[in-house]
C-alpha positions as CSV (number, residue, x, y, z in Angstrom):
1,X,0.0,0.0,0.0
2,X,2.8,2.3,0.8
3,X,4.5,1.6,-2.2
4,X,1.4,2.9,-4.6
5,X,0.9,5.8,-2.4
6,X,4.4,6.4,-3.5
7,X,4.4,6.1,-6.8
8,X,1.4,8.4,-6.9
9,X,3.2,10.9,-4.8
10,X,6.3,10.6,-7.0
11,X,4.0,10.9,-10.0
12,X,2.0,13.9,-8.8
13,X,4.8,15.9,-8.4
14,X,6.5,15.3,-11.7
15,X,3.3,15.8,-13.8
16,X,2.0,18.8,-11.5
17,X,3.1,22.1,-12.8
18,X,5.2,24.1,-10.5
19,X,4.8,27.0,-12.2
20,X,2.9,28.8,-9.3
21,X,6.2,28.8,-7.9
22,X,8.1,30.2,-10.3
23,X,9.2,34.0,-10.6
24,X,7.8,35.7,-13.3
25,X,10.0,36.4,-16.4
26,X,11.2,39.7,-16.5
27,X,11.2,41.3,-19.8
28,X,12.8,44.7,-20.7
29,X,11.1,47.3,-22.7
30,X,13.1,50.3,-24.4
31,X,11.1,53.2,-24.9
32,X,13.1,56.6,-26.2
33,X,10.5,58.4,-25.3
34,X,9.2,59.8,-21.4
35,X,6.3,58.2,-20.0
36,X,4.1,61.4,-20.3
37,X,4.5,61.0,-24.4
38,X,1.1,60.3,-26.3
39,X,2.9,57.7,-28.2
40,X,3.4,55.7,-24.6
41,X,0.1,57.0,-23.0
42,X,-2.1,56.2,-26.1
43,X,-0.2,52.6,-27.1
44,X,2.4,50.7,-24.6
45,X,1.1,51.7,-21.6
46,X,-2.1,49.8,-22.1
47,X,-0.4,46.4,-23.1
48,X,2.2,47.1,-20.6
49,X,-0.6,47.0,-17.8
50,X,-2.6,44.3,-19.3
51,X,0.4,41.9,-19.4
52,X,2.0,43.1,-15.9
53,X,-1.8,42.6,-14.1
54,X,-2.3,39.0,-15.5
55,X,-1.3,37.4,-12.2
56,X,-0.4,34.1,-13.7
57,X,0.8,35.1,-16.6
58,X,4.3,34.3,-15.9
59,X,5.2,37.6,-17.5
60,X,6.3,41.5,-16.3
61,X,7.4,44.3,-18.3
62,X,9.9,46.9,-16.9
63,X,9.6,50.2,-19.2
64,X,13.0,51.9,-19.7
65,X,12.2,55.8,-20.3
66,X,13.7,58.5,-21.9
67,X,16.4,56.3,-24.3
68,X,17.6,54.7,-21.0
69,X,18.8,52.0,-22.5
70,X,19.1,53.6,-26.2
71,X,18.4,56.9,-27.2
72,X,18.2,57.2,-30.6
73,X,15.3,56.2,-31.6
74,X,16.3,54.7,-35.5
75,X,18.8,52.1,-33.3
76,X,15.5,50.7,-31.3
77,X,16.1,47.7,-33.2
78,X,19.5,47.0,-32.9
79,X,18.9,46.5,-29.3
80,X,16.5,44.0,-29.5
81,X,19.1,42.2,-32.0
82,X,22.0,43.0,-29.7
83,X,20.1,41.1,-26.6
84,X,20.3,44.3,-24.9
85,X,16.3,44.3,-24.8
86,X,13.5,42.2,-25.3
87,X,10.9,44.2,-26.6
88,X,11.5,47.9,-28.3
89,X,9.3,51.0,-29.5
90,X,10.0,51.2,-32.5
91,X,8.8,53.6,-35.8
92,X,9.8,52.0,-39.0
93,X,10.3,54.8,-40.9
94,X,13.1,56.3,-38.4
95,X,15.2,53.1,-40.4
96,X,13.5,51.6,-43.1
97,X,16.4,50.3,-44.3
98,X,15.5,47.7,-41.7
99,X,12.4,47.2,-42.6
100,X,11.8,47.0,-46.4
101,X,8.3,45.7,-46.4
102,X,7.0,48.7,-44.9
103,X,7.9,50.9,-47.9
104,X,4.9,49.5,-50.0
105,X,2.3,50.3,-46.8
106,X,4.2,54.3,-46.9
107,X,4.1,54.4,-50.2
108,X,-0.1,53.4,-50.3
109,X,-0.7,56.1,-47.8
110,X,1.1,59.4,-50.2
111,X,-0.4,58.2,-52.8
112,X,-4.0,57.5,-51.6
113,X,-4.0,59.7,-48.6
114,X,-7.8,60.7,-49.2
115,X,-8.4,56.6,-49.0
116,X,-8.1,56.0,-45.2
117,X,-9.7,52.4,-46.1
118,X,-7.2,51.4,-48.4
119,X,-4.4,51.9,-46.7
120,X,-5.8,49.9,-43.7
121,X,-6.3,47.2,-46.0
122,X,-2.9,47.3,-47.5
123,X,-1.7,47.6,-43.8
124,X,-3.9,44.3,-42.8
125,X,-3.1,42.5,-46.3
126,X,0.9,42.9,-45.7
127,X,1.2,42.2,-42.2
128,X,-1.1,38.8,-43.7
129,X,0.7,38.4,-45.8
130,X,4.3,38.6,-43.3
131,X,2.6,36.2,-40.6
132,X,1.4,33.5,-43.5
133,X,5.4,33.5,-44.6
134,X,6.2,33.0,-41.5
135,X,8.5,35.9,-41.1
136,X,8.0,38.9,-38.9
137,X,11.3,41.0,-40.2
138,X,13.9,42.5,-38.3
């Protein structure tokens, strides 16, 4: 009898998650701008909060302010290649030699600028398009 109450011991603790123990991850955010910034306000802080107030989700998000980690804003990415971040604010067209597939959703809106819906289409069709490739570019 001891022996199955053993096994079923031993087994409940190596199939039961222990993840309710676990610290969250940690993951750093690189924002050039200050918190008080529309761009913040209107954008990141939102998903910042709704990620950092799941209390299982195993996740937290520590915003870096004011280019504390990387002022420039056009080098955003670089950190998030470098390791130095995890996740990064970043405008494509401060370095859209980076990003090459955003030229054709620019280049929609100057010509069509009166056509709000078109360009939310082309903006929906390429990022589609991206995820169905299977690569979100750097």
């Amino acid at each position: 009898m001891r022996a199955i109450l053993l096994r079923c011991a031993v087994a409940f603790c190596v199939l039961c998650p222990v993840t309710c123990l676990a610290e969250p991850s940690k993951l750093k955010l690189a924002f050039f701008s200050s918190d008080s910034a529309l761009l913040y306000r209107g954008g990141v802080k939102p998903f910042v909060d709704a990620v950092n107030s799941e209390k299982e989700g195993g996740l937290e998000i520590e915003v870096f302010f004011g280019g504390a980690l990387g002022k420039v804003p056009a080098q955003q990415p670089q950190l998030v290649r470098d390791g130095s971040v995890d996740i990064a604010y970043i405008i494509p067209g401060y370095s859209a030699e980076q990003f090459p597939d955003n030229a054709v959703i620019v280049m929609n809106r100057s010509l069509a600028p009166w056509l709000p819906r078109a360009s939310t289409r082309m903006q929906l069709t390429a990022f589609r398009a991206t995820c169905q490739k299977g690569e979100l570019r750097m």
